[in-house]
C-alpha positions as CSV (number, residue, x, y, z in Angstrom):
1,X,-17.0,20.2,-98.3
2,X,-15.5,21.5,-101.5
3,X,-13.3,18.7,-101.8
4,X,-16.3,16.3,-101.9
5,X,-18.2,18.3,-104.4
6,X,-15.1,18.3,-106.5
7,X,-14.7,14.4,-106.5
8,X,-18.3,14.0,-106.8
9,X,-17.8,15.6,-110.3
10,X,-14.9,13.8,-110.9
11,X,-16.0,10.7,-110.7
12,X,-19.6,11.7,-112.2
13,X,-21.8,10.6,-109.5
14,X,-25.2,10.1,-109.1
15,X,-28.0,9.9,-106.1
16,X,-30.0,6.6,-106.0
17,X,-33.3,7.5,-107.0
18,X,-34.1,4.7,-105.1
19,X,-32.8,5.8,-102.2
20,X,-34.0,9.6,-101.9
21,X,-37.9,7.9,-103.2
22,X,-37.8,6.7,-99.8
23,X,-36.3,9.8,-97.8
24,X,-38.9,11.8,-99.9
25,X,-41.9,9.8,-100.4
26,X,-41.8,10.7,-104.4
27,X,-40.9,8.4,-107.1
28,X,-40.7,11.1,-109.6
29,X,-42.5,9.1,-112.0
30,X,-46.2,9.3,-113.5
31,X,-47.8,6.5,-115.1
32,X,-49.5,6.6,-118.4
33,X,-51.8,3.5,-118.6
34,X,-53.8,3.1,-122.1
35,X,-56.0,0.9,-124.7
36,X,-55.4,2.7,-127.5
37,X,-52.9,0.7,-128.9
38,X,-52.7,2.3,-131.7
39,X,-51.6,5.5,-130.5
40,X,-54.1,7.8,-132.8
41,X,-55.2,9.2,-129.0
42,X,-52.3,8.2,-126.1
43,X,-49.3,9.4,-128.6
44,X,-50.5,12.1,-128.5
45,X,-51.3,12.4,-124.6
46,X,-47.9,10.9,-123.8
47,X,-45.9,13.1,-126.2
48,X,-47.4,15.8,-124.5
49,X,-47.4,14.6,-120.6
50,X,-43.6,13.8,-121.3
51,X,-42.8,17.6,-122.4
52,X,-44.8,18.8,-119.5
53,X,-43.3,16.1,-117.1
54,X,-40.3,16.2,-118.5
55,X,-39.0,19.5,-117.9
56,X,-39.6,18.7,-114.0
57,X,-37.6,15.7,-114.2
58,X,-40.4,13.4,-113.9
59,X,-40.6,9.8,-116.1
60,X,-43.6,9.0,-118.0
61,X,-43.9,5.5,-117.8
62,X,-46.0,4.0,-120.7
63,X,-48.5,0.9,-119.7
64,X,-50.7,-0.4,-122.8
65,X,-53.4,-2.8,-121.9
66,X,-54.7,-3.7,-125.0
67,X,-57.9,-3.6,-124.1
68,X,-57.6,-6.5,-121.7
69,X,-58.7,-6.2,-118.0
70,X,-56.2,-8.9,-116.5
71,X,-53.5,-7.0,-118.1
72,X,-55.0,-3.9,-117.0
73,X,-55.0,-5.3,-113.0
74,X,-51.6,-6.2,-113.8
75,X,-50.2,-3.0,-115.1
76,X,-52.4,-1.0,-112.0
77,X,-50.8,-3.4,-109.6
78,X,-47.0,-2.4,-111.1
79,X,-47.6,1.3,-110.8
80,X,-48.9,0.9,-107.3
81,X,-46.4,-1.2,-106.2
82,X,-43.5,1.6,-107.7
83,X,-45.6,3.9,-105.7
84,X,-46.0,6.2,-109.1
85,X,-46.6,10.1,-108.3
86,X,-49.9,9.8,-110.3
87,X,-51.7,7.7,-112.9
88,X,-53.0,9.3,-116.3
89,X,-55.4,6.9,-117.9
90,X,-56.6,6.8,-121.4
91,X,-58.3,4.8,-124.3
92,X,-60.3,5.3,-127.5
């Protein structure tokens, strides 16, 4: 056992997230769908979820609609099919 911990750091490796998603059922991802371009409201909110989110090792992954609702179905769809851990939704 200790020698494959050893050359596990030796050669730097790393688990597929890929591959434990599916032995865990998590993605270790949140998405953060907006339509505040902008940013005078969703910097803010992202800035914050990622510091928060963060520090558990979960990704924040930005969506911007524009305001546009086929975008919006598109970007919804995405985060489904990634099977996110949750959805934050903002706007103006």
């Amino acid at each position: 056992r200790q020698r494959v911990l050893d050359a596990v750091d030796a050669l730097g490796f790393r688990p597929n997230q890929h591959a434990q998603s599916l032995h865990t059922g998590r993605s270790w991802t949140v998405g953060l769908m907006t339509t505040d371009g902008i940013g005078r409201f969703s910097t803010p909110v992202l800035l914050g979820a990622e510091d928060a989110l963060g520090a558990g090792k979960i990704s924040v992954l930005l969506c911007d609609t524009r305001g546009d609702a086929i975008r919006e179905q598109h970007h919804l769809r995405n985060l489904m099919d990634r099977r996110v851990d949750g959805i934050i939704v903002t706007g103006r």
